[in-house]
DOTORVEX-390773 format. One record per residue (C-alpha): x, y negated, z; residue in three letters. Coordinates in nm, 3 decimals. Layout:
BEGIN
         x         y         z   residuo
         X         Y         Z       ALA
...
//
This chain:
BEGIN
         x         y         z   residuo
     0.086     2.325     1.417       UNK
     0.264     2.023     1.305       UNK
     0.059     1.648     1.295       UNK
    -0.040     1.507     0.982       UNK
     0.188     1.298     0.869       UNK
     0.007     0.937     0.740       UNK
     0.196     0.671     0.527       UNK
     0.046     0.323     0.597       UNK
     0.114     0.066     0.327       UNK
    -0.024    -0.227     0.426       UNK
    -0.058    -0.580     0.250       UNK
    -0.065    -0.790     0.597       UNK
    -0.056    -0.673     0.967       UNK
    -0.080    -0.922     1.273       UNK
     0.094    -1.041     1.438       UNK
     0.341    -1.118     1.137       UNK
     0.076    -1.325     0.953       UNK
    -0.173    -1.518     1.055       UNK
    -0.485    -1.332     1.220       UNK
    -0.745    -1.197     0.942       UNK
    -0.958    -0.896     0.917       UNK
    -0.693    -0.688     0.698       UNK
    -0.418    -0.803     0.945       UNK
    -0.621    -0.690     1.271       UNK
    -0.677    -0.350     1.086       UNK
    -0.285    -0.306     0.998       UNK
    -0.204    -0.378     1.323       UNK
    -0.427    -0.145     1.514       UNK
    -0.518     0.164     1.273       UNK
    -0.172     0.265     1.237       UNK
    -0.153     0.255     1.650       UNK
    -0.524     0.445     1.651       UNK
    -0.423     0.729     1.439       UNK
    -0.094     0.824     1.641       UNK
    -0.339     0.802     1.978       UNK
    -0.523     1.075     1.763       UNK
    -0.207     1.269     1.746       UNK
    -0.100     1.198     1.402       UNK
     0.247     1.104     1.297       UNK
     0.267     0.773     1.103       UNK
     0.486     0.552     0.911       UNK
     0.389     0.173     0.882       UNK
     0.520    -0.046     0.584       UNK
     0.433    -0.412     0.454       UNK
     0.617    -0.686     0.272       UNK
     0.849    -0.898     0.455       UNK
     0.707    -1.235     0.314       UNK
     0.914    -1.510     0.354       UNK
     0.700    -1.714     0.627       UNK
     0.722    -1.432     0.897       UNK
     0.933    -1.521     1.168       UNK
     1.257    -1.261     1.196       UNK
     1.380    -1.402     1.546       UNK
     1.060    -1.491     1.681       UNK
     0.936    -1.082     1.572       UNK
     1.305    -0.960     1.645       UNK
     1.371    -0.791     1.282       UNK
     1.696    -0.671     1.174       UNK
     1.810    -0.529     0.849       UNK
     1.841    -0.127     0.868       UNK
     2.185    -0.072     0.687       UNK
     2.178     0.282     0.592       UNK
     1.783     0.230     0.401       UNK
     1.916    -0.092     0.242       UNK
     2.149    -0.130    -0.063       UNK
     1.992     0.033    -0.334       UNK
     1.862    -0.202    -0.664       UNK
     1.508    -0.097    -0.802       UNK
     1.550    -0.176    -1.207       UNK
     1.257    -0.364    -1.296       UNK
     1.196    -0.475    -1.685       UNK
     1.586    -0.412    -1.717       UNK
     1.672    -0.622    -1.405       UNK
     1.806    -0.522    -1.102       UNK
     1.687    -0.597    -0.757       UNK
     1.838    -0.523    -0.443       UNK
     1.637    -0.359    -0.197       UNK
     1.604    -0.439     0.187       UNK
     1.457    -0.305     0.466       UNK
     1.384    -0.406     0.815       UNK
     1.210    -0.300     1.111       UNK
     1.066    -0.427     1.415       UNK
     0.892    -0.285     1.662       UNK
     0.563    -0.316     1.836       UNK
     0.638    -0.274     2.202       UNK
     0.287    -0.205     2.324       UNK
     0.188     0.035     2.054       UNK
     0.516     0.245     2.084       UNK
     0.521     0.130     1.682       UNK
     0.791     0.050     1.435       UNK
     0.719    -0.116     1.113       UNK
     0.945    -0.136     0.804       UNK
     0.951    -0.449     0.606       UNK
     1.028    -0.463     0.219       UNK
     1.218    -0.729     0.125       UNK
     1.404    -0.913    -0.183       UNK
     1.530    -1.250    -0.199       UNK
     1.387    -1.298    -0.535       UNK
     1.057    -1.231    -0.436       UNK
     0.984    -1.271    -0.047       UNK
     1.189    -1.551     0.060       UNK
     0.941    -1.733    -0.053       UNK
     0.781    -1.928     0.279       UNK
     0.419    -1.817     0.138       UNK
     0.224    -1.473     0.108       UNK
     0.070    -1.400    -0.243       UNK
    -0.010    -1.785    -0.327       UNK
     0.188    -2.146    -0.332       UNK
     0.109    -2.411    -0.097       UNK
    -0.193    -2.517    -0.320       UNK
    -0.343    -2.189    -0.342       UNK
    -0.234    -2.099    -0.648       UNK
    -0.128    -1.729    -0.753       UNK
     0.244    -1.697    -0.761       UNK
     0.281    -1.615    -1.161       UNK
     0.501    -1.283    -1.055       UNK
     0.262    -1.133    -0.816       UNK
     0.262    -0.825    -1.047       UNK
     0.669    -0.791    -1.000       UNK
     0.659    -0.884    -0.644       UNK
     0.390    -0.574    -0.635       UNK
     0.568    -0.316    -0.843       UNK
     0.870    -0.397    -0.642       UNK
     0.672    -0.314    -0.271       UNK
     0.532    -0.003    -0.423       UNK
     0.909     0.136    -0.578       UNK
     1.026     0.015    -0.225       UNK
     0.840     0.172    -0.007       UNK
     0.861     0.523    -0.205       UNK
     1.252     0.501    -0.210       UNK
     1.255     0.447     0.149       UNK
     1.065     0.698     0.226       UNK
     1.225     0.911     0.017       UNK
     1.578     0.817     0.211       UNK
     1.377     0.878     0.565       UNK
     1.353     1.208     0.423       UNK
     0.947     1.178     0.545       UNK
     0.705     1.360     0.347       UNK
     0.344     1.220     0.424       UNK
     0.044     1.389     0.387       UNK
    -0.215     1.102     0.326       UNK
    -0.081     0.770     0.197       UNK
    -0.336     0.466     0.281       UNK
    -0.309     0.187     0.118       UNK
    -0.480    -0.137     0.238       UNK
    -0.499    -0.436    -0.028       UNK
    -0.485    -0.511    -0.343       UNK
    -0.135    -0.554    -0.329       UNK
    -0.119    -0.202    -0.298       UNK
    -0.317    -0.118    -0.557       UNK
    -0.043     0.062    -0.799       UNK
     0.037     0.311    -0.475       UNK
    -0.240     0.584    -0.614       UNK
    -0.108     0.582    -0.939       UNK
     0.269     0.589    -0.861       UNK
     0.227     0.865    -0.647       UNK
    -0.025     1.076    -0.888       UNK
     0.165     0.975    -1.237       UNK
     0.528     0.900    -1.124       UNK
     0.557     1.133    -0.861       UNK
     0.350     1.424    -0.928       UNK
     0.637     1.654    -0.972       UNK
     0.842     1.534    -0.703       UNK
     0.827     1.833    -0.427       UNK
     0.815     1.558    -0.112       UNK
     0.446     1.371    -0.266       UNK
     0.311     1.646    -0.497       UNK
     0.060     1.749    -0.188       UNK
     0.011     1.403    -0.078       UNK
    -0.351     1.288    -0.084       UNK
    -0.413     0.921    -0.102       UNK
    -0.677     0.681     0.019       UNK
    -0.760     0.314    -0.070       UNK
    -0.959     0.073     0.142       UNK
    -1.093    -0.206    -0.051       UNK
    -1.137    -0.564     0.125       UNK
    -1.283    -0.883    -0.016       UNK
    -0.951    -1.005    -0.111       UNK
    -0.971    -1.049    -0.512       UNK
    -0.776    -1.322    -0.724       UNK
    -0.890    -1.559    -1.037       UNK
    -0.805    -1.438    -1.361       UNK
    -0.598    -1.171    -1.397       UNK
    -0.181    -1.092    -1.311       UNK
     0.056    -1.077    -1.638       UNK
     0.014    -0.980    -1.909       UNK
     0.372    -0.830    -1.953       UNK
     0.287    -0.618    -1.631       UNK
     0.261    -0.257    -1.809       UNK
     0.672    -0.302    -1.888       UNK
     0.748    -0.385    -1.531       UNK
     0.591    -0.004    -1.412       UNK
     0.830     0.134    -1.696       UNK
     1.015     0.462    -1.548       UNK
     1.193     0.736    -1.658       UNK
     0.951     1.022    -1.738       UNK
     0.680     0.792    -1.736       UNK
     0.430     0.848    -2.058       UNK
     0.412     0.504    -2.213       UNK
     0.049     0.530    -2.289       UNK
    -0.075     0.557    -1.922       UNK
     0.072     0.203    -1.859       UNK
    -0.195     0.071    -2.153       UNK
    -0.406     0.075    -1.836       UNK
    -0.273    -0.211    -1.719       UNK
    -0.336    -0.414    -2.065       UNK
    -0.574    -0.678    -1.842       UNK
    -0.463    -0.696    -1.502       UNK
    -0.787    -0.847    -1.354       UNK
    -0.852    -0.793    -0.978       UNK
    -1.140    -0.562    -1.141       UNK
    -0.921    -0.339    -1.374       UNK
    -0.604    -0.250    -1.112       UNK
    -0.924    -0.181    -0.856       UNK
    -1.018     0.067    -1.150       UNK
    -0.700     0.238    -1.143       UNK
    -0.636     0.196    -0.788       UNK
    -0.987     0.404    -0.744       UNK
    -0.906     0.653    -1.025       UNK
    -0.572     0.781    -0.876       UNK
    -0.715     0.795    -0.510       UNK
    -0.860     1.147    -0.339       UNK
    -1.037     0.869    -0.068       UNK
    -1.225     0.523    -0.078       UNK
    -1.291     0.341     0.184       UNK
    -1.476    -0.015     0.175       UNK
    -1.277    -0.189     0.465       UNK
    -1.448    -0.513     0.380       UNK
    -1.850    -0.597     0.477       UNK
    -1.869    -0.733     0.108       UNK
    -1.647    -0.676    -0.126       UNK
    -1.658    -0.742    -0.536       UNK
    -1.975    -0.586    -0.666       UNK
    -1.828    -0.462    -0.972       UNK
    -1.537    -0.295    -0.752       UNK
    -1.848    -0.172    -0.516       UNK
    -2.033    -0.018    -0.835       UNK
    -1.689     0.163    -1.012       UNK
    -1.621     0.332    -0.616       UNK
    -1.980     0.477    -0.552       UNK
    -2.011     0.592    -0.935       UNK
    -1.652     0.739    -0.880       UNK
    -1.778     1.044    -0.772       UNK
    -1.480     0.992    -0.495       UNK
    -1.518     1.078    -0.182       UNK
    -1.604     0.721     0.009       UNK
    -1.668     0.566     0.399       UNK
    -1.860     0.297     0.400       UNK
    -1.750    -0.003     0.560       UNK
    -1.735    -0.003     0.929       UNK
    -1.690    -0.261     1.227       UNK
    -1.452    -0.292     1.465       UNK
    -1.612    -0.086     1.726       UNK
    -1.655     0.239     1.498       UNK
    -1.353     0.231     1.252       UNK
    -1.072     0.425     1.427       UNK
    -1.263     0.745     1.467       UNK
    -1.478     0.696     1.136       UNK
    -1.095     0.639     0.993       UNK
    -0.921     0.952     1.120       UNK
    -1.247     1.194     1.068       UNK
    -1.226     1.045     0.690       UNK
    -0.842     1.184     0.683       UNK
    -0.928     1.496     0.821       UNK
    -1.219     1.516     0.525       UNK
    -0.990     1.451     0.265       UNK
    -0.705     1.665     0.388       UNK
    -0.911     1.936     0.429       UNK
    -1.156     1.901     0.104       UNK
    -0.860     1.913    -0.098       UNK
    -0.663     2.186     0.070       UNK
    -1.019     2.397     0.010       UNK
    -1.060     2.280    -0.367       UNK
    -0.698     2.439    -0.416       UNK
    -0.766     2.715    -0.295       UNK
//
């Protein structure tokens, strides 16, 4: 029987960023789940302040070169790797000049929201798929951790759906306390423009708030999971009326078996439903 394949997109993992709860849980569920004999793939975006010599990453030539059109600009797309020595781990890095040189994460040395957050995040999702794609890796469950993974679920359900290597992939989104003010821009919907794409799907992304791409985020997924203690109550409300199947949050002691018995649920659930 072959192992479940599992697609980790993550928005931070440690030891790349500084130490938070999201980054201790991209470093170490990834590494759990393969010690539970599942096959895994580990991406995140190669912001601008993590250290390539100091984390030894190099640019992977034959997954590099391709430009993603976004909004009828093109943007070359790069990927690294590095590799976790101790976990027997590789992770892939997305990267652009345009948008992760940058020596911050998703805000400007006052805190402020960079203004093309919603670029930067359409950009990580199309990368991530087309390197995939060119790994020639067909994952089973796709997890996506972060709100700056949020347009993953709907990529893969709307985009995708016909595409034979994600048409069976079931995806799950773990929700953390990580919201932002206001909302992303407003010219977002013409940035997820595609080929084949129906126009009036991207109207859900009229008002960007942290709120409404949670909505969508939740609406696309087969599997919540609330990765934070608290998290936004109106996010908290939309996920339990969902009707989706959901794991509450749980600590650090519990997580990586709650985790993997919450893949095996989904994979399973939905295998039976289409049936």
């Amino acid at each position: 029987m072959e192992k479940p394949k599992v697609l980790f997109v993550q928005q931070e993992i440690t030891p790349y960023l500084k130490e938070s709860h999201m980054g201790h849980i991209g470093r170490y569920l990834p590494q759990g789940i393969q010690e539970r004999k599942k096959e895994i793939r580990t991406f995140m975006p190669r912001y601008g302040c993590i250290n390539e010599r100091r984390n030894q990453l190099h640019e992977v030539i034959r997954l590099s070169g391709m430009n993603l059109v976004i909004d009828n600009t093109d943007h070359p797309l790069i990927i690294k790797v590095a590799s976790i020595q101790a976990a027997r781990m590789q992770i892939y890095f997305i990267d652009n000049e345009d948008f992760f040189q940058r020596k911050f994460t998703l805000t400007d040395k006052s805190g402020q929201y960079f203004e093309d957050n919603d670029e930067r995040a359409v950009f990580f999702t199309r990368g991530v798929v087309e390197t995939v794609k060119k790994l020639g890796w067909s994952p089973d469950l796709v997890h996506c951790n972060g709100w700056f993974t949020s347009l993953m679920p709907f990529y893969l359900k709307e985009v995708l759906k016909d595409n034979p290597m994600f048409g069976d992939t079931k995806v799950i989104y773990s929700i953390y306390n990580d919201g932002f003010p206001g909302a992303l821009s407003q010219s977002m919907p013409s940035k997820l423009k595609v080929k084949g794409l129906d126009n009036g799907l991207l109207k859900k992304f009229d008002d960007p708030s942290f709120f409404n791409i949670s909505k969508v985020a939740i609406d696309y997924a087969d599997g919540i999971i609330f990765g934070d203690q608290n998290i936004n109550p109106e996010v908290e409300a939309y996920a339990r009326e969902s009707g989706k199947s959901l794991l509450e949050y749980h600590d650090m002691d519990t997580y990586l078996d709650a985790y993997n018995q919450f893949y095996d649920e989904v994979l399973v659930s939905e295998s039976v439903l289409e049936e």
